[in-house]
C-alpha positions in Angstrom: -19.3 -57.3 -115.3 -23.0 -58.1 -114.4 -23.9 -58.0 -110.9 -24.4 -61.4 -108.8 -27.4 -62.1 -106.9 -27.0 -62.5 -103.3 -27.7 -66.9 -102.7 -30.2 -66.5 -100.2 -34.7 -65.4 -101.1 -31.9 -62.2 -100.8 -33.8 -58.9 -101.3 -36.1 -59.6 -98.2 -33.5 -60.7 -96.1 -30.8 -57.8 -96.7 -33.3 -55.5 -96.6 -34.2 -57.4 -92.8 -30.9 -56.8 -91.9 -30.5 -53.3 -92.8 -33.4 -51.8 -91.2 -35.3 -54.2 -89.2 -32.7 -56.7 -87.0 -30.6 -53.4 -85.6 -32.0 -50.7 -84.2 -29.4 -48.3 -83.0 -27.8 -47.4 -86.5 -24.7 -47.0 -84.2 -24.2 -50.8 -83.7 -22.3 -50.7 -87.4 -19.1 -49.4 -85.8 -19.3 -52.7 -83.3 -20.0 -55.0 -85.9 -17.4 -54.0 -88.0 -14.6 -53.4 -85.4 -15.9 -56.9 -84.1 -15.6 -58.8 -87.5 -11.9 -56.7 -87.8 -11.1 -58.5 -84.2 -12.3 -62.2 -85.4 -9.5 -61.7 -88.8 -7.2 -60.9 -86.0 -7.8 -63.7 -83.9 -7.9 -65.9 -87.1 -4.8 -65.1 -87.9 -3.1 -65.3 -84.3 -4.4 -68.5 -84.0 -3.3 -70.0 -87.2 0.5 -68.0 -87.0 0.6 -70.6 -83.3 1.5 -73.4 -85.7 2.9 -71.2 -88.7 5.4 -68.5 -88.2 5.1 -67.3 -91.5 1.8 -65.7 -90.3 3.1 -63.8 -87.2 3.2 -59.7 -87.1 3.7 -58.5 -84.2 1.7 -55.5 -85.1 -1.7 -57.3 -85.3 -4.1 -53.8 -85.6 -7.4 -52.3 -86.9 -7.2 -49.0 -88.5 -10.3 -46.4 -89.2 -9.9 -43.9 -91.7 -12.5 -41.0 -92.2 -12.6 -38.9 -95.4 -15.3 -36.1 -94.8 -14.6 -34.8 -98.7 -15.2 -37.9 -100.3 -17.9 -39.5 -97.4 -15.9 -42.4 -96.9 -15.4 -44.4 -93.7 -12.9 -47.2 -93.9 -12.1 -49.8 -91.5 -9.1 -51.9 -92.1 -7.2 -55.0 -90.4 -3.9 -57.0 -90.9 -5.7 -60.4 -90.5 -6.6 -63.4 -91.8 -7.4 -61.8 -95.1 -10.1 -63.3 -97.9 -10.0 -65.1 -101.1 -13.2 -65.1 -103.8 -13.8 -68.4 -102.5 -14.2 -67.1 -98.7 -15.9 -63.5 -100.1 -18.5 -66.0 -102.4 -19.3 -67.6 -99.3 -18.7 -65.1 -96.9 -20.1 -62.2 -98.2 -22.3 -63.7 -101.1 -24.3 -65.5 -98.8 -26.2 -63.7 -96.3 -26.2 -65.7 -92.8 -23.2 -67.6 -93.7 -20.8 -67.4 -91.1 -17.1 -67.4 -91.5 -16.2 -67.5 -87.4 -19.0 -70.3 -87.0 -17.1 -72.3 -89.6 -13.6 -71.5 -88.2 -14.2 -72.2 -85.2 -15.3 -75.8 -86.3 -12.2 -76.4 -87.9 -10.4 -75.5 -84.8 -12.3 -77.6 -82.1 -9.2 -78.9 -80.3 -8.4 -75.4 -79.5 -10.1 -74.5 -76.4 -8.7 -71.3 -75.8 -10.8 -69.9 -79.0 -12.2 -66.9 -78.9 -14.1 -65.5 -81.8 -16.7 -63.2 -81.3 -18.7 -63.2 -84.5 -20.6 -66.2 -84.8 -23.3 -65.5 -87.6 -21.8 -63.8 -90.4 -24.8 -60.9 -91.0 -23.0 -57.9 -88.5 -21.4 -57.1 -91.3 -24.4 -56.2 -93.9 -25.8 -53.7 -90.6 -23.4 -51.2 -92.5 -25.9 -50.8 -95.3 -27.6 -48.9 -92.5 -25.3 -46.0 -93.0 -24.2 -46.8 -96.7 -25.2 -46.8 -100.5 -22.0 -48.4 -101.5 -19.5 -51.1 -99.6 -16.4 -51.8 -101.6 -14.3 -54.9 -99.8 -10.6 -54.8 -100.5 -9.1 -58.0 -99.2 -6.0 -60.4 -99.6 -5.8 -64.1 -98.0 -2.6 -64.6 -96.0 -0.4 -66.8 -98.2 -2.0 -65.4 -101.4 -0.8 -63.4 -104.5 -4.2 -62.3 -105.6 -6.1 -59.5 -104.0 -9.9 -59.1 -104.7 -12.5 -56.1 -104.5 -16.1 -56.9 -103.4 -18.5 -53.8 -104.5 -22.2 -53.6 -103.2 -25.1 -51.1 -103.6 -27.0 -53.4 -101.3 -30.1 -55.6 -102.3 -29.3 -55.2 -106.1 -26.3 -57.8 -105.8 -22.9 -57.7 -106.0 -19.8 -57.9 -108.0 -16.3 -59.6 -106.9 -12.8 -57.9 -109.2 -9.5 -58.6 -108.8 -7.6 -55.9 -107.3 -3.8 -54.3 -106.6 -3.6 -54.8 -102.5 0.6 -54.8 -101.1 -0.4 -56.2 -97.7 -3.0 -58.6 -96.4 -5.9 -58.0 -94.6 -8.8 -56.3 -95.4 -10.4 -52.6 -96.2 -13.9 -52.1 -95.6 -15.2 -48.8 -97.5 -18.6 -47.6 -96.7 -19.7 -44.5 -98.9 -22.2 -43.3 -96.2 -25.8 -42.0 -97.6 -26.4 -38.2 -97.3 -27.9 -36.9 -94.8 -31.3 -36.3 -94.3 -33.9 -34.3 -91.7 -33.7 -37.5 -89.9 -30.3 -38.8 -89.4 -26.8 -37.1 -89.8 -24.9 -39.4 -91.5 -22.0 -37.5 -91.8 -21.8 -38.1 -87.9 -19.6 -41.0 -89.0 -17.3 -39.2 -90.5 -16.5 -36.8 -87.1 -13.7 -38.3 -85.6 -14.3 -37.6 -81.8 -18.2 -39.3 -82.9 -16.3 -42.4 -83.2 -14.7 -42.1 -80.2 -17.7 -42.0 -78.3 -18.8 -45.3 -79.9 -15.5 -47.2 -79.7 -15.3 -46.4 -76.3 -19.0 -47.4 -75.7 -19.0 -50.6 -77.8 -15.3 -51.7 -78.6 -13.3 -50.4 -75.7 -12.0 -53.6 -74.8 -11.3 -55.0 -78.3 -7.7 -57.0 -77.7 -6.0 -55.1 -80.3 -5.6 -51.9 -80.7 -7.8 -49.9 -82.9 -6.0 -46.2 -84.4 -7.3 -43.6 -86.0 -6.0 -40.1 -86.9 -7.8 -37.7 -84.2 -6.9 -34.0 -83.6 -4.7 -33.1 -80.7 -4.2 -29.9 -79.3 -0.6 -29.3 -78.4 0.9 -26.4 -76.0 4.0 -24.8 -78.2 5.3 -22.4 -76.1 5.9 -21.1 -72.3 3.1 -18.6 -73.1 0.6 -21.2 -73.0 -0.1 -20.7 -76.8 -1.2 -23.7 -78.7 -1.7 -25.6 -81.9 -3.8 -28.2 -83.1 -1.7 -31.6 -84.7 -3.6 -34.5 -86.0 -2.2 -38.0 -84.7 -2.4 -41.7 -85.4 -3.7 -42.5 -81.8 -5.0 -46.0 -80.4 -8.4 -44.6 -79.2 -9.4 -48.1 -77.3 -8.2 -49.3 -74.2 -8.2 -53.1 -75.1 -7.5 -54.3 -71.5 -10.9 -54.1 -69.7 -10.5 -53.8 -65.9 -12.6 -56.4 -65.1 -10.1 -58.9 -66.6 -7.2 -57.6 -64.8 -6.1 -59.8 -61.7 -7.9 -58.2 -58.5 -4.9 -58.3 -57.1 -3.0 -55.9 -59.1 -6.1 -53.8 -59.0 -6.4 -50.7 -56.4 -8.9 -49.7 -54.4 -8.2 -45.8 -56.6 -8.9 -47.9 -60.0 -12.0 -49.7 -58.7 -13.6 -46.5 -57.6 -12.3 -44.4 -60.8 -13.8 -46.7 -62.7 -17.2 -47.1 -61.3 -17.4 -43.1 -60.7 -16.6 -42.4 -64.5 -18.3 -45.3 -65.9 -21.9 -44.8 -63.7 -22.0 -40.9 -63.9 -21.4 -40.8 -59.6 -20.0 -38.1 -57.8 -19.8 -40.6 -54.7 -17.5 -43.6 -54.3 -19.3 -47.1 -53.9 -20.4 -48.1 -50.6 -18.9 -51.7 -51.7 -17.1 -53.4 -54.7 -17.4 -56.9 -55.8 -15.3 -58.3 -58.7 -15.1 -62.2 -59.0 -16.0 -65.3 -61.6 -17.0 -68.2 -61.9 -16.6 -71.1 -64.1 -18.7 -73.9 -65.0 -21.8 -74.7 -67.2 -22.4 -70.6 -67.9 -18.8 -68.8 -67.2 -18.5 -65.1 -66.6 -16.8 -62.5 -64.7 -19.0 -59.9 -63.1 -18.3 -56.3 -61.2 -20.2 -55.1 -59.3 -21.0 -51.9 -57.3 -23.6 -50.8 -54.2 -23.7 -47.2 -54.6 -23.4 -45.3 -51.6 -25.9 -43.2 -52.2 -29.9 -43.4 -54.1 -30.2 -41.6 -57.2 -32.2 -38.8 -57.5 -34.8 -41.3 -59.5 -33.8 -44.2 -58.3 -37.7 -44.5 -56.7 -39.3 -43.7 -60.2 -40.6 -45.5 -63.3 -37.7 -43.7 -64.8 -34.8 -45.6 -63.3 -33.2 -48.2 -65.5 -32.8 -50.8 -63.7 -29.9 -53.9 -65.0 -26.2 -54.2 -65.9 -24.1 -53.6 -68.6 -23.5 -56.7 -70.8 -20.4 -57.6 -72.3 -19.3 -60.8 -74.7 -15.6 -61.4 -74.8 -15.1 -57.7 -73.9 -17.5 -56.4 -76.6 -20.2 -54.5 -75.0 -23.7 -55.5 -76.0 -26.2 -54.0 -74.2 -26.7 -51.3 -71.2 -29.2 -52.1 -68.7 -29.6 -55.5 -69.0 -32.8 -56.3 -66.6 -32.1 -60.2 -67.0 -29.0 -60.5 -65.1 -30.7 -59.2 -61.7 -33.5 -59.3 -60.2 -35.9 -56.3 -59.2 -35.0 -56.4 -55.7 -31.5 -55.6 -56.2 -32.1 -53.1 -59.0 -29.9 -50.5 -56.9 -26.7 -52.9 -58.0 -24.5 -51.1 -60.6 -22.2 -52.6 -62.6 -21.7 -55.0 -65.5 -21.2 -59.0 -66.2 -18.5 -60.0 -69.1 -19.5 -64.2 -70.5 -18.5 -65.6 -73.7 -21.4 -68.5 -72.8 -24.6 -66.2 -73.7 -26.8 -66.6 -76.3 -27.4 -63.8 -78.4 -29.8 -63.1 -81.4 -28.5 -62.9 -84.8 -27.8 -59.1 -84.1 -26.3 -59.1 -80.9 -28.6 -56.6 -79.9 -31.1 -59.0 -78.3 -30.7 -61.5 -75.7 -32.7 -64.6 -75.8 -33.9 -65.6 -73.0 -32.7 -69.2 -72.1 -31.0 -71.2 -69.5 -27.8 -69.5 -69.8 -29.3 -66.2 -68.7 -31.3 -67.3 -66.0 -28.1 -69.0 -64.3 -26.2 -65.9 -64.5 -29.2 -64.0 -62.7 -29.4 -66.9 -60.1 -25.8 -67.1 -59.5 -25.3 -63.2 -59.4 -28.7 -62.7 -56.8 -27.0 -65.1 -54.3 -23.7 -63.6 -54.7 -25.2 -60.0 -54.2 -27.4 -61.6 -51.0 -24.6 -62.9 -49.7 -22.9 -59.6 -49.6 -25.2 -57.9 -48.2 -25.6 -60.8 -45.3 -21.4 -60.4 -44.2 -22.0 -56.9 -44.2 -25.2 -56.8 -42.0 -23.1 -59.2 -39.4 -19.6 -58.0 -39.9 -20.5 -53.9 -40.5 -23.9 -53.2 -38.9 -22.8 -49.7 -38.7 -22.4 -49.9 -42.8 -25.4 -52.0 -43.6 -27.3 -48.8 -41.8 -26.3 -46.7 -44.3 -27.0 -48.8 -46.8 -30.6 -49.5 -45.9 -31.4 -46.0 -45.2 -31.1 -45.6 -48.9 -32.2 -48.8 -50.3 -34.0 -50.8 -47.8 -37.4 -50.2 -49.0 -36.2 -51.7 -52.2 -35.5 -54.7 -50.5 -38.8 -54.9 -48.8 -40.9 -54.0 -51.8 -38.8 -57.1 -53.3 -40.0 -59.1 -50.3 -43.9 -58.3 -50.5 -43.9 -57.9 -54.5 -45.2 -60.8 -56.8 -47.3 -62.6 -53.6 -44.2 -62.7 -51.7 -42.1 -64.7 -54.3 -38.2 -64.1 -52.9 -39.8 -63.5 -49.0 -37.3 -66.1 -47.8 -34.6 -65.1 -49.8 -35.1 -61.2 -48.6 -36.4 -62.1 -45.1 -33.0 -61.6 -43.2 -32.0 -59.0 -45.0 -34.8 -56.4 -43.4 -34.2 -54.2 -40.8 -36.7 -52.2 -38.4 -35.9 -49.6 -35.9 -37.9 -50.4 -32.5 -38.5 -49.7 -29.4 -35.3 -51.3 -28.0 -33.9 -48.1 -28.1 -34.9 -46.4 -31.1 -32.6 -48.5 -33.3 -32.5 -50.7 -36.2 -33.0 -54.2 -35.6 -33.3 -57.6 -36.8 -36.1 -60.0 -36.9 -33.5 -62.6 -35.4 -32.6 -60.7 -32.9 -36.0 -58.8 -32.0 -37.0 -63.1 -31.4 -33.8 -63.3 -28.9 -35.1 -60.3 -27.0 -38.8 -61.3 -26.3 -40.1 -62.1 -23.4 -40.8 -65.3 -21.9 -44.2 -66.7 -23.4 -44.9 -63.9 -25.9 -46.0 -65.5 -28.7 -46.3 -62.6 -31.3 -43.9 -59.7 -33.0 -45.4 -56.3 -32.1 -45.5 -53.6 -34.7 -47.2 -49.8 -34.9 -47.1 -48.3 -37.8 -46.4 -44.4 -38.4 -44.7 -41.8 -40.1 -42.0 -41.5 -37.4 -40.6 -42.8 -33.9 -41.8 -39.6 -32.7 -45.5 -40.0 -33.8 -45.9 -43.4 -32.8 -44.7 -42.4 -29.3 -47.8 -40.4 -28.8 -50.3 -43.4 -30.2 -52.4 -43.4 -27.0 -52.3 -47.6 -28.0 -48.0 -47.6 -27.2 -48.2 -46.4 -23.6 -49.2 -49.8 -21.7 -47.3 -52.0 -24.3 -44.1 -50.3 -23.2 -44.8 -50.1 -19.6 -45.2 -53.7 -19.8 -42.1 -54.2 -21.0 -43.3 -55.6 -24.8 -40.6 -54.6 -27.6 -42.5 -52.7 -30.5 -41.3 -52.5 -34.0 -41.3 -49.6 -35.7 -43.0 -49.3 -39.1 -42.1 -46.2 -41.1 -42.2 -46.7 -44.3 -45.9 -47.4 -46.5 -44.9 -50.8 -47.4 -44.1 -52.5 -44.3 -47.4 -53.6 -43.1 -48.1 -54.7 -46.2 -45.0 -56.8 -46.0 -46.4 -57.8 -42.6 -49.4 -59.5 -44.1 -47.2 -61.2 -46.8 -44.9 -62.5 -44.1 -47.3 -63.4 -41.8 -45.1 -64.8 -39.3 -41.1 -65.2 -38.3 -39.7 -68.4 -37.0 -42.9 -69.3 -36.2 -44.1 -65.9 -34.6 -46.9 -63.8 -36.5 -46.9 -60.0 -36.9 -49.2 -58.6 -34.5 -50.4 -54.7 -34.8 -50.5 -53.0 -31.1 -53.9 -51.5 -32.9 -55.6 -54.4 -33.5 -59.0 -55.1 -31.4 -57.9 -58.6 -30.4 -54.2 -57.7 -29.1 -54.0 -59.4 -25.3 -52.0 -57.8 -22.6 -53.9 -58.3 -19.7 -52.9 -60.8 -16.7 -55.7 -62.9 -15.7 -56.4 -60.4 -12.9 -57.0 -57.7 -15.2 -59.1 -59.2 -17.3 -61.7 -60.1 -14.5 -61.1 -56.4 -13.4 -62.0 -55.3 -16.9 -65.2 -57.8 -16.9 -66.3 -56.9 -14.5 -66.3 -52.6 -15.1 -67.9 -53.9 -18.4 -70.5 -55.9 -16.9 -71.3 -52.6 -14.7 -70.8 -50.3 -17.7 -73.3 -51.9 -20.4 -75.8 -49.5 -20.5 -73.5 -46.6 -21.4 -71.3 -48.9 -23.5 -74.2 -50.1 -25.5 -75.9 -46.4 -25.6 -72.9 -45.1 -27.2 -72.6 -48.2 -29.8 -76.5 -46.9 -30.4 -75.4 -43.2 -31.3 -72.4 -43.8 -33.3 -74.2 -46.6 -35.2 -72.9 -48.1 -38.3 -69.3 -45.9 -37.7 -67.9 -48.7 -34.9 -68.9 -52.2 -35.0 -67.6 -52.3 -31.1 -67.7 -50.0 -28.2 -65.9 -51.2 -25.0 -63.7 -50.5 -21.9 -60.3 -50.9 -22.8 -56.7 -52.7 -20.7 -54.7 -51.4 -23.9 -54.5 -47.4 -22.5 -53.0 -45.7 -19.7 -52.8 -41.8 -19.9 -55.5 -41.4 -22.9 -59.4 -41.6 -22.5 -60.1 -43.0 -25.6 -58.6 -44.8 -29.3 -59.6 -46.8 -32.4 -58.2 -50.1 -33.3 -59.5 -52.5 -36.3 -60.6 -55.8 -36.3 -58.3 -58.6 -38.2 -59.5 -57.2 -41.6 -58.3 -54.0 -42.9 -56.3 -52.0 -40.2 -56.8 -48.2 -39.7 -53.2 -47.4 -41.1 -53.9 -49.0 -44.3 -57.7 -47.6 -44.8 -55.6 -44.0 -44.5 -53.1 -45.0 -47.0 -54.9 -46.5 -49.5 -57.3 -43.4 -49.0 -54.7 -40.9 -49.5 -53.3 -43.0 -52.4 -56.2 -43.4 -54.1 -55.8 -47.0 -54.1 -58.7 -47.6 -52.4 -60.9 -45.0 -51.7 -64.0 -45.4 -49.6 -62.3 -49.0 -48.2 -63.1 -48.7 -44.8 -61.8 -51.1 -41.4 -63.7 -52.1 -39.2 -63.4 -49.7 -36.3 -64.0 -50.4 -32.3 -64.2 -47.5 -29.9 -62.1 -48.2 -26.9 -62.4 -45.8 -23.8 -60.1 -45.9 -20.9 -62.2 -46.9 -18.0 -59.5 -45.4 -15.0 -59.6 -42.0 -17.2 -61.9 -39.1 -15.4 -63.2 -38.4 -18.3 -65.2 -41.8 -18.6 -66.1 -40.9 -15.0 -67.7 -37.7 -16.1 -69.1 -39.5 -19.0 -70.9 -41.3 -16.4 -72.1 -38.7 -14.2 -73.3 -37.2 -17.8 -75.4 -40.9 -18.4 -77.1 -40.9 -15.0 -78.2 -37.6 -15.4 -79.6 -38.1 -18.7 -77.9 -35.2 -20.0 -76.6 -35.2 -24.0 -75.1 -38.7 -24.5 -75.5 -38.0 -28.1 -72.7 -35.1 -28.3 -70.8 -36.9 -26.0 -70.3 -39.9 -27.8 -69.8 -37.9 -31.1 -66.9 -36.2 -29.3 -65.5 -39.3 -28.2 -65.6 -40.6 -31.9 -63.9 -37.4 -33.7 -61.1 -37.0 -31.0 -60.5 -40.9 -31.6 -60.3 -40.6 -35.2 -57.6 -37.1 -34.9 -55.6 -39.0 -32.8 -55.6 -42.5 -34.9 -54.5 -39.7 -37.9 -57.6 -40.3 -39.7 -60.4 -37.5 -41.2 -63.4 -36.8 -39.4 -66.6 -37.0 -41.1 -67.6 -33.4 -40.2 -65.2 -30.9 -38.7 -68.2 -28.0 -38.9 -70.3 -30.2 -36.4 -67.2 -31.5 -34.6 -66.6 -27.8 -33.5 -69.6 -26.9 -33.0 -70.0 -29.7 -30.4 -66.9 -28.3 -28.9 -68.1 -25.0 -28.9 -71.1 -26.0 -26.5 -69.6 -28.0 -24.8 -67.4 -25.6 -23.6 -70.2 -23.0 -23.4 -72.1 -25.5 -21.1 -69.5 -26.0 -19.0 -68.7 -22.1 -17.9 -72.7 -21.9 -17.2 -72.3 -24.6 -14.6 -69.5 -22.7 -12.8 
């Protein structure tokens, strides 16, 4: 019998579908299991209104053959005719679900998961030869569709006792790049029905080798048993109710590779336009990578209980990347290989919907379990404010509450909210310092004063958080105000005509110092900001002197300099030496350099020449034992 040519421009296209459209050479075992599942549920449907079709044994079956290289897949369902193989098979992109499903429109409660009638030609991925042995429910005749892919095909009739369908692939042989015989190693596909087609409805039984103790001696024997290797009931569909707290933390310990239990679970759905059922996990703990490029970031993606892809970046967004877990919808659009999603409406309503569900989470915990949200911050909270400052501040207002700060008010975490309930009457700005811990900021000569007067400080500890400053710019009307920033006002009005004043008397030295330092300060002036220190270095309102040292060290921004004003402490005895010193005439040079360098250790930064700096020191020190 001469071979027919596939209906569609067919060579191109099957040759698409074989090599091009799927990727994973895997995905065969899910398409096929898949197309087994919609014969099933073709036939379930149907036996509703017709007895004659139930079996209460509906079933898929894979056989492996290593000898002969066969891999067969087999189901009790619906069956085919020549008619349905002509159009089903014959025609590439013909879909036998799409046009079922038609047919049954009044039936809601369909669920058929292939719906483009081409998953079926991915097996030419792993095969030379397909042979399809198939009888139609309420047939006599039984028919045999044989393939060697693009060349065409031939449709026989054939001896078949029960209906359904066989599908034999005789897989290629194996090459230096793929192992086709893999296919034909039963705990192999295992792996993949538990990865793609775990929650298949039916069962799916295969003969796999179990080892079996015999005796009281512990010796043992090896059997081989017909065993349903797929768990069908996924336990995301189960009622929560009947659910355990055991099962939900079994399951997302095996499933996400995590020796720790989740810090919380959350398993709902929701119905409407884009329906889906979602469970989800907040580790307890960071991965080892979870701060690197590679950390995957998304959720597993299941359609009607198939699984379709792993990481799935479109469900969440970045700033909840540390969410685990996976989202089940029978609305989503998929490509024509299911391997893809298209991005469309659908998508972006499940991403929405799951965002505001995981915010508000996290907001019941940070009321309800401060002590909890802690722990979950210390491990992800830079996430969140990375997700606050990225993209120009895009989801600021959605993160905003969300971020917590230890501070001043004893050394703890706190709100923004509640740092604005604590401030004092008439302050008008949030205080910050920034730092690599409480400790360090503690000994800023800036903090001293702040404290004393009673001024809550926020603590910033991690690199990103005066960057998230700028991108905030204020709270409830309140902008972010670094305690090292030149124009930060403390002073009562008698201080300030105190601090005139002394500056009015102190211009000459002020100004001959500016002189000697030159282009390294734009400022030099008496400061109200310090108490036990003689000198610091804040920045003008451009770049501050926290972020000129990170994006130095980073390399972000190397040479990027702030704008730097010397403050000295006008009540220190140092400035009072410093004066003697003037009206002397003695070295104002080395004195002012001195100033400069021990400003710049103690603001964390580099000096610009540590030889000269100690040499300074050096005779200084000399000069001061010779006037003993």
């Amino acid at each position: 019998m001469a071979l027919k040519q596939f209906k569609t421009e067919s060579k191109r296209l099957l040759d698409l579908m074989a090599n091009s459209i799927y990727t994973n050479k895997d995905i065969f075992v899910r398409e096929l299991v898949s197309n087994a599942s919609d014969a099933l549920d073709k036939r379930h449907y149907l036996a509703l209104t017709d007895t004659d079709l139930a079996d209460d044994d509906l079933h898929i079956a894979i056989t492996l053959d290593k000898k002969a290289r066969l891999f067969k897949i087999s189901d009790n369902g619906i069956g085919m005719d020549r008619e349905d193989l002509e159009n089903n098979l014959g025609t590439i992109a013909k879909s036998g679900s799409f046009d079922f499903i038609k047919e049954l429109e009044d039936k809601k409660d369909v669920d058929i998961i292939g719906q483009f009638g081409v998953g079926f030609y991915s097996a030419f991925m792993v095969a030379d030869r397909i042979e399809v042995l198939t009888k139609k429910v309420k047939t006599d005749k039984a028919y045999r569709w044989i393939s060697e892919s693009e060349e065409g095909y031939e449709i026989k009739t054939a001896q078949k006792d029960s209906v359904g369908t066989d599908i034999i692939l005789h897989l290629k042989e194996d090459t230096d790049e793929v192992k086709y015989s893999d296919y034909l190693n039963s705990d192999y596909i295992q792996v993949l029905i538990k990865k793609y087609s775990d929650y298949i409805r039916y069962p799916i039984r295969m003969d796999v080798e179990v080892i079996k103790t015999t005796d009281e001696e512990g010796k043992s024997e090896t059997r081989i048993e017909n065993k349903t290797i797929n768990s069908m009931t996924p336990l995301w569909r189960k009622n929560k109710k009947d659910i355990t707290p055991q099962e939900y933390e079994d399951f997302y310990m095996q499933t996400f590779y995590d020796f720790n239990k989740p810090l919380k679970t959350l398993h709902y759905s929701v119905e409407g336009n884009t329906s889906y059922t979602a469970l989800l996990f907040i580790p307890s703990k960071a991965p080892y990578n979870y701060y690197t490029t590679d950390y995957k970031l998304g959720l597993k993606l299941y359609s009607r209980g198939v699984f379709i892809k792993d990481e799935a970046s479109e469900l969440v967004s970045d700033c909840f990347r540390f969410i685990r877990g996976l989202v089940d919808s029978d609305d989503i659009s998929l490509n024509i290989s299911r391997e893809i999603l298209q991005k469309d409406h659908q998508m972006e309503a499940i991403k929405r919907s799951i965002d505001k569900r995981i915010k508000t989470t996290l907001e019941k915990m940070l009321n309800e379990e401060f002590d909890e949200y802690t722990k979950f911050f210390e491990e992800f909270g830079a996430q969140l404010k990375f997700g606050a400052y990225e993209d120009y501040g895009k989801n600021k207002d959605m993160l905003v509450d969300l971020l917590i700060f230890k501070s001043s008010y004893k050394d703890e975490y706190t709100t923004l909210k509640d740092y604005i309930q604590r401030m004092k009457e008439g302050q008008k700005e949030i205080y910050y310092a920034v730092g690599e811990s409480i400790a360090k900021i503690k000994e800023m000569p800036q903090i001293e004063k702040v404290l004393d007067k009673g001024y809550e400080v926020l603590y910033f500890l991690d690199n990103v958080d005066e960057f998230l400053a700028t991108i905030l710019m204020n709270y409830d009307g309140h902008s972010f105000k670094s305690i090292n920033k030149g124009d930060v006002d403390f002073e009562s009005a008698e201080e300030k005509e105190k601090r005139e004043k002394e500056t009015s008397e102190n211009k000459d030295i002020l100004d001959e110092i500016k002189k000697v330092l030159g282009n390294k300060v734009i400022d030099v002036r008496l400061s109200s900001r310090l108490k036990s220190h003689p000198v610091c270095l804040v920045a003008d309102d451009n770049l501050s002197l926290e972020m000129e040292r990170f994006l130095n060290e980073t390399n972000q921004g190397k040479g990027l300099k702030a704008n730097k004003i010397l403050e000295i402490n006008p009540d220190h005895d140092l400035f009072k030496a410093l004066k003697k010193a003037y009206d002397r005439h003695d070295d104002i040079d080395t004195f002012a350099s001195v100033l400069y360098d021990q400003a710049l250790l103690l603001a964390g930064l580099e000096i610009d020449d540590p030889v000269a700096f100690s040499k300074r020191i050096a005779n200084m020190m000399i000069r001061a034992i010779d006037n003993e």
